[in-house]
Every structure is written in structure tokens, then in C-alpha cells.
One Martini backbone bead per residue (centre of mass of N, CA, C, O) as a GRO file, in nm:
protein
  225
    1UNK     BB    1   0.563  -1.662   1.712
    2UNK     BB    2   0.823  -1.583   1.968
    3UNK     BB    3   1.114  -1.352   1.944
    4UNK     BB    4   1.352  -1.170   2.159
    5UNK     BB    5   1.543  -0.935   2.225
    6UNK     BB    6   1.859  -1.104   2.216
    7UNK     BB    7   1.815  -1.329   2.073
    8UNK     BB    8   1.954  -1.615   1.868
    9UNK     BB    9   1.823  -1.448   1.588
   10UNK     BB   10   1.971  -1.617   1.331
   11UNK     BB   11   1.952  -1.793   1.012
   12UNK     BB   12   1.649  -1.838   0.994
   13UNK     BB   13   1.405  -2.066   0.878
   14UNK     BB   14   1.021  -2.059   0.779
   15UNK     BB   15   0.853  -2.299   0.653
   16UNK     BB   16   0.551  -2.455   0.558
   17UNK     BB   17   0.335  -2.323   0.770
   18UNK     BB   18   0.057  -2.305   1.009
   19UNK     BB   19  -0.077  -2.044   1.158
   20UNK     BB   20  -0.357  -2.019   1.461
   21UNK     BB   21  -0.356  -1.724   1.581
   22UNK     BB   22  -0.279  -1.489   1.793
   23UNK     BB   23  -0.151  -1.197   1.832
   24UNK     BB   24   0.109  -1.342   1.621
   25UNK     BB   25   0.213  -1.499   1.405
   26UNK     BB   26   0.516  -1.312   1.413
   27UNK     BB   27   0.801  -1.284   1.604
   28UNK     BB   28   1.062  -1.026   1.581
   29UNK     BB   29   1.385  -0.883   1.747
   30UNK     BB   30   1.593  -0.680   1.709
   31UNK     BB   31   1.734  -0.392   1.918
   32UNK     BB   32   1.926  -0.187   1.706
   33UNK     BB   33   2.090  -0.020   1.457
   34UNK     BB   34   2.363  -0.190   1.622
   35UNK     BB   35   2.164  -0.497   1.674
   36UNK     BB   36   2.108  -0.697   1.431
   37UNK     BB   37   1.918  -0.897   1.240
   38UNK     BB   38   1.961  -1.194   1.041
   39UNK     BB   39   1.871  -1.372   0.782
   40UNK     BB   40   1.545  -1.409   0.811
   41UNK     BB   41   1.288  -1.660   0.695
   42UNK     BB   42   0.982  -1.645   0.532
   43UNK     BB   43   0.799  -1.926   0.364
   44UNK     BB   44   0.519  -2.076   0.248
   45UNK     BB   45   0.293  -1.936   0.459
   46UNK     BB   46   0.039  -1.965   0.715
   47UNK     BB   47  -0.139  -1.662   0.867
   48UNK     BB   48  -0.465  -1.718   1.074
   49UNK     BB   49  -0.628  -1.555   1.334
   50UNK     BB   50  -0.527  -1.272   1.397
   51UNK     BB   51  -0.506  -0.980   1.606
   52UNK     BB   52  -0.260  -0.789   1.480
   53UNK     BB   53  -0.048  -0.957   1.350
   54UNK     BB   54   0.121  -1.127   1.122
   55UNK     BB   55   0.431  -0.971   1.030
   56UNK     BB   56   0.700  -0.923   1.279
   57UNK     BB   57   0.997  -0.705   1.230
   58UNK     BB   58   1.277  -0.557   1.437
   59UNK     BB   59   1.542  -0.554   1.309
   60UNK     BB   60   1.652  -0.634   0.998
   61UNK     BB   61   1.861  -0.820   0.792
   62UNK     BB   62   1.836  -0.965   0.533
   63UNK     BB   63   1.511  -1.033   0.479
   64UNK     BB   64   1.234  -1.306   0.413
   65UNK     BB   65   0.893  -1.233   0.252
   66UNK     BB   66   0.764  -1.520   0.120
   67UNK     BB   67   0.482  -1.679   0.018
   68UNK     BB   68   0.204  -1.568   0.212
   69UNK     BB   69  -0.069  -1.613   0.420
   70UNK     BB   70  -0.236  -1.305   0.558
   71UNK     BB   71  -0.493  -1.355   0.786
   72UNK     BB   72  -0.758  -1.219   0.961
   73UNK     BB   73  -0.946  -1.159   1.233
   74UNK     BB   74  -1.285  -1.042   1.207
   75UNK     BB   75  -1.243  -0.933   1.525
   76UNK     BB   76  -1.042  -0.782   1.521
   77UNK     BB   77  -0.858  -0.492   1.548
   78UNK     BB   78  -0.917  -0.200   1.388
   79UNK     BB   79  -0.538  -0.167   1.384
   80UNK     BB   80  -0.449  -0.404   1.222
   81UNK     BB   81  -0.180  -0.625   1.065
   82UNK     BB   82  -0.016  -0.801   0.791
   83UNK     BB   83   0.272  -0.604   0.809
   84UNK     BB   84   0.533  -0.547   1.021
   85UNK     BB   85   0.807  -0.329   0.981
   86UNK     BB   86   1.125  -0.214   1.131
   87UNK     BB   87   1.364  -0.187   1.036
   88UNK     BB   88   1.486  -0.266   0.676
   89UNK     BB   89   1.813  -0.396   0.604
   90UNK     BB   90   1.921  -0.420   0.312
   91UNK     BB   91   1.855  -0.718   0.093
   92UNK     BB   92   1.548  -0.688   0.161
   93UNK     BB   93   1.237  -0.954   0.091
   94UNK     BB   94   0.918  -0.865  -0.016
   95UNK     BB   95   0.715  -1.145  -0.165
   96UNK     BB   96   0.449  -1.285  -0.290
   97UNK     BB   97   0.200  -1.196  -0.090
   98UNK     BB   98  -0.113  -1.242   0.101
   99UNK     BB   99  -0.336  -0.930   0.238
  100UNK     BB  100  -0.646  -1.026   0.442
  101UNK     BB  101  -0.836  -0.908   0.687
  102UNK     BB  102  -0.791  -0.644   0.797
  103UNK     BB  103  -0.824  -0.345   0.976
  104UNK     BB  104  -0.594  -0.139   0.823
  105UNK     BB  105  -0.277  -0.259   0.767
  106UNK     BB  106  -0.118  -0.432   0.501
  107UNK     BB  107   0.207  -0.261   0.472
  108UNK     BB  108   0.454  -0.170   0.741
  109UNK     BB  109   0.721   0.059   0.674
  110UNK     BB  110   0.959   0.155   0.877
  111UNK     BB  111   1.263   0.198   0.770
  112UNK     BB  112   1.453   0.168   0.467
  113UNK     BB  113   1.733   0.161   0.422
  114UNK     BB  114   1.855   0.402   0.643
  115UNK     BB  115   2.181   0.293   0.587
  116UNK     BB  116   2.296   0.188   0.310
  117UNK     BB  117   2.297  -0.179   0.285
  118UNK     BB  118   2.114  -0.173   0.047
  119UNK     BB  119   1.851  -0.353  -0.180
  120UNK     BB  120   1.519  -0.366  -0.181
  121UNK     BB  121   1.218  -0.568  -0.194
  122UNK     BB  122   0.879  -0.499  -0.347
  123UNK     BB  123   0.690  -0.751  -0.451
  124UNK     BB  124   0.410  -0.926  -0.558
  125UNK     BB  125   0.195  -0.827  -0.414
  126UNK     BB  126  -0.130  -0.878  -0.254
  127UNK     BB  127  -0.397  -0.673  -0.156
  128UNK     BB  128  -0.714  -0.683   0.044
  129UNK     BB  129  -1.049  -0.677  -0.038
  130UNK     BB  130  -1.051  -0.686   0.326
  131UNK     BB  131  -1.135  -0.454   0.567
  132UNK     BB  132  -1.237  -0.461   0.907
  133UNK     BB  133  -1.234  -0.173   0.979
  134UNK     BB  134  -1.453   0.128   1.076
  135UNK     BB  135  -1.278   0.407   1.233
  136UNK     BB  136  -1.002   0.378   1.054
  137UNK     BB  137  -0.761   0.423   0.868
  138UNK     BB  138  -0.697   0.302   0.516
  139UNK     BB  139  -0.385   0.052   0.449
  140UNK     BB  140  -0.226  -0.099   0.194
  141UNK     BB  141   0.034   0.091   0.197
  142UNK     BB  142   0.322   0.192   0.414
  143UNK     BB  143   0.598   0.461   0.371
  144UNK     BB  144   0.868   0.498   0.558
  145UNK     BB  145   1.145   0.589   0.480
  146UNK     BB  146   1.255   0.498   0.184
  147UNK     BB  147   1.572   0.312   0.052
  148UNK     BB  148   1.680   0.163  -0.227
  149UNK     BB  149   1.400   0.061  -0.345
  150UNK     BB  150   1.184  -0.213  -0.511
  151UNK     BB  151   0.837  -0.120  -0.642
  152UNK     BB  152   0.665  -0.412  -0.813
  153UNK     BB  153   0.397  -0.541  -0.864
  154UNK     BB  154   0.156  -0.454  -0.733
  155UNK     BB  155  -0.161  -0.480  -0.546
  156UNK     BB  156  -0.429  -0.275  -0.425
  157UNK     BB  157  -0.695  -0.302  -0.245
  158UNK     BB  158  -0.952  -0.124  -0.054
  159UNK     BB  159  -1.203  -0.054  -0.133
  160UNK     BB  160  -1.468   0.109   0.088
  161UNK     BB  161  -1.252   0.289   0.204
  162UNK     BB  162  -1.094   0.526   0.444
  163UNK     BB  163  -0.828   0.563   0.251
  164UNK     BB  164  -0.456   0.446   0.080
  165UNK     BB  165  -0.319   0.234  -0.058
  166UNK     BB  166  -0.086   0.441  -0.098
  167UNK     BB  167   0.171   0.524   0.119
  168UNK     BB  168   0.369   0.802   0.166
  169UNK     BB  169   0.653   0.946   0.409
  170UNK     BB  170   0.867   1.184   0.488
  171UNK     BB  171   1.236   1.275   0.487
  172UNK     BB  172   1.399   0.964   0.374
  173UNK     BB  173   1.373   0.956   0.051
  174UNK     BB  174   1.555   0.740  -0.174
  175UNK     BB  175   1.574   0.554  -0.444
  176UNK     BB  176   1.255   0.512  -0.538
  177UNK     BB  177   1.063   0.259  -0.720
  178UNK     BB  178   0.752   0.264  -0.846
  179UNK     BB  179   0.669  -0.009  -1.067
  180UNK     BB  180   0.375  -0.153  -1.215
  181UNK     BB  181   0.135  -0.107  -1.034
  182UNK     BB  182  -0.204  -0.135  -0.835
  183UNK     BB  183  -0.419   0.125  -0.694
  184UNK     BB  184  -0.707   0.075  -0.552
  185UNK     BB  185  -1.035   0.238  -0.512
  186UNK     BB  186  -1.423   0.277  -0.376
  187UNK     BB  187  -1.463   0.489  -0.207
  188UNK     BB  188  -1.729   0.719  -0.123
  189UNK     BB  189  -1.567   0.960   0.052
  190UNK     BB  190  -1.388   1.083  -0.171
  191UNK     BB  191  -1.095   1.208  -0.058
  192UNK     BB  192  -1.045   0.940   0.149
  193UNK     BB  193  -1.040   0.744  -0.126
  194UNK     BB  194  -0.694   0.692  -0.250
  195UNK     BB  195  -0.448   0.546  -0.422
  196UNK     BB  196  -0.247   0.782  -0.368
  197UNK     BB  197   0.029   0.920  -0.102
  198UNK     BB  198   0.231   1.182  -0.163
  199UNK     BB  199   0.441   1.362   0.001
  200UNK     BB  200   0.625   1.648  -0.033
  201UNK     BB  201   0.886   1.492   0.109
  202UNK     BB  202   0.901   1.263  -0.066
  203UNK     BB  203   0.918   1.315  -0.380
  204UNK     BB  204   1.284   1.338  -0.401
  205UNK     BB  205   1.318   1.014  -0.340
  206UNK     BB  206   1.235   0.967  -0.629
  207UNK     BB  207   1.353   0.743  -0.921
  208UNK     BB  208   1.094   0.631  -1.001
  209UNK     BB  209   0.782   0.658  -1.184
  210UNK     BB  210   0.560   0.413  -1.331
  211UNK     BB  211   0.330   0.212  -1.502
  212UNK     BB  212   0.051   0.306  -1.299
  213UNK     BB  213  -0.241   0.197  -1.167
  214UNK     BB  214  -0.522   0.386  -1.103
  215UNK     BB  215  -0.768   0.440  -0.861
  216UNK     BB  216  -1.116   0.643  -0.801
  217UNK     BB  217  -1.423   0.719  -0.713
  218UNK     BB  218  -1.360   0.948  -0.592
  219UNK     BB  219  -1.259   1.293  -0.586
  220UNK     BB  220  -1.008   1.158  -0.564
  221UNK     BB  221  -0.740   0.992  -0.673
  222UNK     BB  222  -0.452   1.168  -0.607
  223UNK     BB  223  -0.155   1.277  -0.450
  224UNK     BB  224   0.098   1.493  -0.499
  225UNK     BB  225   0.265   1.671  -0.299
   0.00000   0.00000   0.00000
């Protein structure tokens, strides 16, 4: 299901759907930094055999996505998404979500809280098993310009594929604590398939990372600025 930017849609909880196909399971759209949507809530639902997006939100403020199964559809495009969020600020919570058979991007927030408007928390998912995309890079998690935020508790399977469990980039990262996760790679391809690639420009922004299990098979293990 799908509402567009403008449209009322504020305080809604969404719990213990079953979507089946479509473009998106879900999207959600606020308008602007200026004019953002407001706690809305995914919780303890199944999204599967969708085309590109399993849960799209943009500019969405104390938003909560938590308990969900998003599974892509096999034959789906080879660089979709199972969480895609576009500014995500203030409290908001991505929490114990299960994302597998995506063509490229396990969980992909392009700026959070970058704004200063609260502390986010991306805890307890678990991504990966099976991307099914052939010629894109792929990515089990990717934070652009994360402020804010712990990251704590995921486990990212990449499997035999060429890209890399976690991803940071960008030169907006503040406060960002990463502990306590697994990474893990098993990709052939050598350099191409790391636990981990965090950018020079990122690396100033991370206020602790640590107890993370890092794993590959390749000839890189991770990249740290």
C-alpha cells in the first residue's frame, strides 16, 4: 500500500499485515525537511514477493519499524531494496526485522537524524541468507550521513556476492556507536566482497564501534577508512 506526500498521514500504526506482490509492500512519503511525516508504525507484518521496495519511507520523523518479514520476489529486479528510508529523524526505531532474497540492498537509510531532532536505533535485524541480484554491487546494510544513531545486534549475512555487509559513507556522521553486530562475507571475488567499507570521510563521525564479529573469505576482510 501506498500513501503520497501531502496526504494525511500522521499516527498511523500499521501491525499484523500480510502483503503479497506489488511494487512496494509499503510506502509512505513526507514532503520535505520542512514538512515531515510523523510517527508512523510498521510492526509484526509480512511484506513478500515485491517488485523493488519491501518498506520505503521518506522524511519521516519518530518513525517505527519493527517485527517485520520483508522477502522479495525471485525473479524481481536486481537492484531492489528490503528497507529503503530517506531522512529518518528524531526517536526513530528499525528493530528486529528479517530481510532476505532482495536483489541488491538489505536496509538503506540515506540520512538520519540529520537534523539533530532525537537519537535513532537500527538494533536487532537480521538481513541477508540470499540476494538475488547478478550484476549489482551488493549491500547488506548502507548508512549515508548517519547522526545520532546505535547500531547494535544485527547480523548481515552478504553470502557469495560481490559488495559488502556494511556500508558507511558520506561526511555527515556524528555520534554514530556501532557495537556488538556480525558482519559476515563469503564472496569469491576477493577484494570485492568486504564485512565492512567505512569512507575516510565517515570514519570522524563514529563516537564507539566495537565487540563486532567481522568475517571474509575474500582478500579483504574490511576497509576502515
Amino acid at each position: 500500500f501506498y500513501y503520497s506526500a501531502g496526504a494525511p498521514g500522521n499516527f498511523n500504526r500499521f501491525d499484523s499485515l500480510n502483503v503479497v506482490g506489488g511494487y512496494y509492500g509499503v510506502r509512505m512519503n513526507g514532503q520535505s525537511t520542512g514538512s515531515f511525516i510523523e510517527q508512523n508504525h510498521v510492526t509484526n507484518s509480512t511484506f513478500r514477493e515485491f517488485y523493488f521496495y519491501g518498506y520505503y519511507a521518506r522524511y519521516l520523523r519518530d518513525g517505527i519499524v519493527h517485527n517485520n518479514l520483508m522477502r522479495g520476489r525471485t525473479n524481481a529486479t536486481a537492484s531492489s531494496y528490503g528497507m529503503y528510508m530517506y531522512y529518518m529523524e528524531g526517536d526513530f526505531e528499525v528493530t528486529e526485522n528479517v530481510v532476505h532474497n532482495v536483489g541488491a540492498r538489505g536496509m538503506y537509510i540515506f540520512y538520519g537524524n540529520s537534523l539533530n531532532q532525537g537519537r535513532g536505533k537500527i538494533i536487532n535485524n537480521m538481513i541477508g541468507a540470499r540476494f538475488t541480484g547478478t550484476t549489482s554491487t551488493k549491500y547488506g546494510i548502507y548508512l549515508y550521513n548517519i547522526r545520532d544513531t546505535d547500531v547494535y545486534h544485527n547480523s548481515v549475512d552478504l553470502g557469495p556476492q560481490n559488495g559488502y555487509a556494511l556500508y558507511m559513507s558520506g561526511s555527515g556522521f556524528d555520534s554514530l556507536r556501532v557495537v556488538n553486530n556480525i558482519y559476515a562475507s563469503t564472496s569469491p571475488f576477493g577484494s570485492q566482497g568486504q564485512s565492512m567499507f567505512v569512507s575516510t570521510t565517515s570514519v570522524n563521525g563514529i563516537q564507539q564501534m566495537d565487540h563486532n564479529l567481522l568475517y571474509s573469505s575474500g582478500g579483504t576482510m574490511a576497509n576502515f577508512g
